[in-house]
N, C-alpha and C positions, 0 to 999 in steps of 0.2 A: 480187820486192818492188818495191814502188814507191817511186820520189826521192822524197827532201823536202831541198828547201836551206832554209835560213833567214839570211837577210841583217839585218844592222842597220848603221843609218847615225846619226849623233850631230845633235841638235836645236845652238843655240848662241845665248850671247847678244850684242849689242853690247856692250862695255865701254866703250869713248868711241870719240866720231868723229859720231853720231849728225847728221843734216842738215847740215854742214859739209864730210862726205864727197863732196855730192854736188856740191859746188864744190871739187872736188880736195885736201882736205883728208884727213890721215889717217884711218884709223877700226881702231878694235883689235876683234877680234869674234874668240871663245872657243869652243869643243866642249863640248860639255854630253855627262854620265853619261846623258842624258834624249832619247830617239831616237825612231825607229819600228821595228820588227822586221817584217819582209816575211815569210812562209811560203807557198814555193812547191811543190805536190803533184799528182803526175802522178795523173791521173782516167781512169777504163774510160769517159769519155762524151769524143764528139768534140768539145768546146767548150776553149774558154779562158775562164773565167767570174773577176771581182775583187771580193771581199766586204771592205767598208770596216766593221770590227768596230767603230771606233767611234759613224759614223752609222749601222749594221746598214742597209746599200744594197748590194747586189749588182748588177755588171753582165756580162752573157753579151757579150765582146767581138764575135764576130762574127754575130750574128745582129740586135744593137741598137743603139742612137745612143747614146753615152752620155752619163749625169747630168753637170752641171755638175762636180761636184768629180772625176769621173773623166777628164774631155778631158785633162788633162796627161801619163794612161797613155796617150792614142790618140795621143798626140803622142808618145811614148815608141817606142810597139808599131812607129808609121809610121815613125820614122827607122832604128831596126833592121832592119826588113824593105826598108829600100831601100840598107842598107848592107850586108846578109846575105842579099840574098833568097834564096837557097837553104836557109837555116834555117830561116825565117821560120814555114814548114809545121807546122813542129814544136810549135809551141806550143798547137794544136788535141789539147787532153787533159789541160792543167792546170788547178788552182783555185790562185789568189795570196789570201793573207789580211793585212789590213794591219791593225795596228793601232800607236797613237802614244802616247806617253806626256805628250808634252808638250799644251797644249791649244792648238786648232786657234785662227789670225789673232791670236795673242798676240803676235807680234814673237820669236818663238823661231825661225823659218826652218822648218818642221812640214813645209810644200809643196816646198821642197826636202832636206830629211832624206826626208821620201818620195819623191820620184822618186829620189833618187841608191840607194835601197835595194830598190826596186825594181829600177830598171835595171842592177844587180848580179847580182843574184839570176835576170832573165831571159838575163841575157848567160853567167853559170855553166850554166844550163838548158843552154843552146842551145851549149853546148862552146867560149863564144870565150873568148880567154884577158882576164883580167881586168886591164887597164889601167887605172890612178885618170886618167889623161886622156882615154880613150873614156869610163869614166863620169864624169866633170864635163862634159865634152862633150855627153854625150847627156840629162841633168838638165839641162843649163841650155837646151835645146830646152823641156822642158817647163815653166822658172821663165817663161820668154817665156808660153807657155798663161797661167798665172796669175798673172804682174805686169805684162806687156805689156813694159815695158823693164827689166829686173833690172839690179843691179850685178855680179852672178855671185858673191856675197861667201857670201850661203848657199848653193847650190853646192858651190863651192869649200870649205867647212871642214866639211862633211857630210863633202863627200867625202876629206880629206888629215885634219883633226883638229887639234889641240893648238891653239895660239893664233896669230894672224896680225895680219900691217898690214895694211889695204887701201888701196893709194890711185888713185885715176880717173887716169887721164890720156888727151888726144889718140889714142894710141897703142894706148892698151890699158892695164886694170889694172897696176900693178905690186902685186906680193902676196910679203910675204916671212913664213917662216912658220917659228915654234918650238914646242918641247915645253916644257910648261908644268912648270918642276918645283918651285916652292912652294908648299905649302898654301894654297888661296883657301879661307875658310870662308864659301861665299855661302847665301844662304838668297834662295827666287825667287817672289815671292810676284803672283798673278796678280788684276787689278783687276776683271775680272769684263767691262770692256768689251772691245771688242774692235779692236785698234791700226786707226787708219786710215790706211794711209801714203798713199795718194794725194791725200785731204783732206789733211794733214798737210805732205807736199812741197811743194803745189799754195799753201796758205797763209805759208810761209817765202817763196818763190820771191818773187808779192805783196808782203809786208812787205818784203824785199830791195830790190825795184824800188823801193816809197816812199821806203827807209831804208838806201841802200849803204852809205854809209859805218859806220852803226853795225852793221848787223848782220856784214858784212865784219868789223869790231873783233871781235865774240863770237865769228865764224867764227876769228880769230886764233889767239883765249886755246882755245878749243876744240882747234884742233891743234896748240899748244901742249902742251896736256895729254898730246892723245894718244902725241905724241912723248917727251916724260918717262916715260910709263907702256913707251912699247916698251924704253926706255933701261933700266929696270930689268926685265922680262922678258930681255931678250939680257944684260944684265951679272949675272944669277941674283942681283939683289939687291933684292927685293921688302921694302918699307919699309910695314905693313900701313896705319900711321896716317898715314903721309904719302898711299896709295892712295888709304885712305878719306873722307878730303879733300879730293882731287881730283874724290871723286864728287859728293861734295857742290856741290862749284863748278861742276861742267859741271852738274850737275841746275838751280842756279839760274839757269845760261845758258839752259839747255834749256824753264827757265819764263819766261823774258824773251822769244823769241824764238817765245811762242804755245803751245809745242805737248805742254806738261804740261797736266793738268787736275783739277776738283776730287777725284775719284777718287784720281788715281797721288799729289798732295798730300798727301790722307789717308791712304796707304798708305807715305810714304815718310817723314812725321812721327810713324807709329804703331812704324815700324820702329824710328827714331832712338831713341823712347820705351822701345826694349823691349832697348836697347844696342849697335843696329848703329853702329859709326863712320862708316860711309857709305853713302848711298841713292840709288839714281836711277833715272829709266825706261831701259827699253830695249829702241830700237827706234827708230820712226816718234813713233810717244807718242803723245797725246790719249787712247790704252786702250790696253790691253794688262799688258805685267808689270814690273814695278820690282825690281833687283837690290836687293842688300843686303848690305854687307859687315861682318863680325865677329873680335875678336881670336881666338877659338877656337870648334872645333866646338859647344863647350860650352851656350855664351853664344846660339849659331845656334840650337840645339837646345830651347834657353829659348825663345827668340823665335817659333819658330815654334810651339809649342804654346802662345800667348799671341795671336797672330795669327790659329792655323788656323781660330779660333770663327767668326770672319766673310769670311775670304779661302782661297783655296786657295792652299797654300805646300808647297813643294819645296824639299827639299836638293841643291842645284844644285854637281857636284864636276868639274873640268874634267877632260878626255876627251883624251888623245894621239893615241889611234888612232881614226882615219878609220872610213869605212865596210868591213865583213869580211862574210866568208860563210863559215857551217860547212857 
């Protein structure tokens, strides 16, 4: 009979921290119900071939160059086979099938929820034991492929789950990280464009240089917030309408400081409209997806079939556990 492992790994979103992180400020980022699932199946043909079910692109690893959106598995494949070469052989006889739920350059972490579930799924193949530090290790080779300098933050909570601080520092990341255990009713509602975080960084950094001292203040009240919001995750006492509050304020930070736009505006004023307590993008911004939070699933469940006419909307429920493989 022939293997099938099947891995999944959890997509996630910013909750605050958003550009403020990247000057050593905190940033809270979550696990999403909303992942990739990898299907790995041993094949009678000598190849390793990877079919991306959502863009329907196949590529036969060793015989081809691969497509752009697949360089982050050569980057996957090469650091395995130079940490195992003796396994490495092995993988001449599978077909890997990927597909994602969340939708691709939204600010959801898509690029790293896939490679950490991939490289799960190759590393069970090939018999090595399954570390969440070899794989965060070997995903964040491949966030490098497609962001060139990553914070390791999507990574990281693909790979481990539930809810985390991230904060930069000299040193290295400090990342302290909990299980989520009250009801978030978010509803995740996607703008259609698609996040530009390097545009997006690239123009903060700029306004910064003109404008230290104010945007430094935003930056303030920013991790500020963030820190109030970890305060109630670790003390298990989540206050919904003081939350949604808070999103509200960072969201208006987040539109003083450039990098909302008229899209995630109309999406997060239509949200408001339809009962959320609080809205805001998340991510990079300028596109992508705008969170939304609600007193009950109820109200959620309202809103997004009032929404889904002109946006795509997701019931976005947070995720404990990391990446697994059956």
């Amino acid at each position: 009979m022939r293997r099938i492992i099947r891995a999944f790994s959890p997509s996630k979103i910013i909750l605050f921290g958003e550009h403020a992180v990247v000057y050593g400020y905190p940033a809270i980022a979550m696990a999403l119900n909303l992942g990739t699932r990898v299907t790995l199946k041993e094949s009678p043909e000598r190849s390793m071939k990877i079919l991306s079910e959502n863009y329907n692109i196949e590529w036969n690893v060793f015989n081809e160059e691969p497509p752009p959106i697949f360089k982050p598995f050569k980057r996957i494949i090469d650091v395995i086979a130079k940490k195992f070469p003796k396994k490495v052989n092995a993988l001449k006889g599978i077909e890997i099938h990927i597909s994602t739920q969340a939708p691709a350059a939204s600010g959801l972490g898509t690029s790293a929820s896939t490679a950490v579930a991939f490289t799960a799924a190759v590393l069970k193949y090939l018999g090595i034991s399954l570390s969440a530090n070899l794989i965060n290790e070997i995903a964040y080779e491949a966030e490098k492929v497609s962001h060139g300098r990553p914070s390791g933050i999507d990574n990281y909570i693909a790979t481990y789950g539930g809810v985390i601080k991230f904060t930069r520092s000299e040193e290295g990341p400090r990342i302290e990280r909990l299980n989520v255990e009250n009801e978030l009713p978010l509803l995740l509602v996607y703008t259609g464009v698609e996040r530009k975080t390097k545009e997006a960084v690239e123009y903060v950094a700029e306004l910064r240089k003109k404008l230290p001292s104010f945007i430094d203040g935003i930056f303030d009240i920013i991790g500020e917030i963030s820190e109030r919001v970890w305060n109630m995750f670790k003390n298990r006492n989540m206050d919904l309408e003081m939350l949604g509050n808070l999103m509200n304020i960072n969201q208006g930070l987040l539109s003083a400081i450039g990098v909302s736009s008229e899209e995630i505006e109309k999406v997060v004023f239509a949200l408001r409209k339809a009962g959320a307590i609080g809205a805001k993008l998340t991510g990079a911004g300028i596109g992508g997806c705008v969170i939304a939070l609600f007193k009950d699933w109820s109200k959620a469940i309202s809103a997004k079939e009032r929404i889904q006419r002109d946006y795509l909307c997701l019931i976005a429920k947070p995720q404990n556990r990391g990446v697994y493989v059956e």
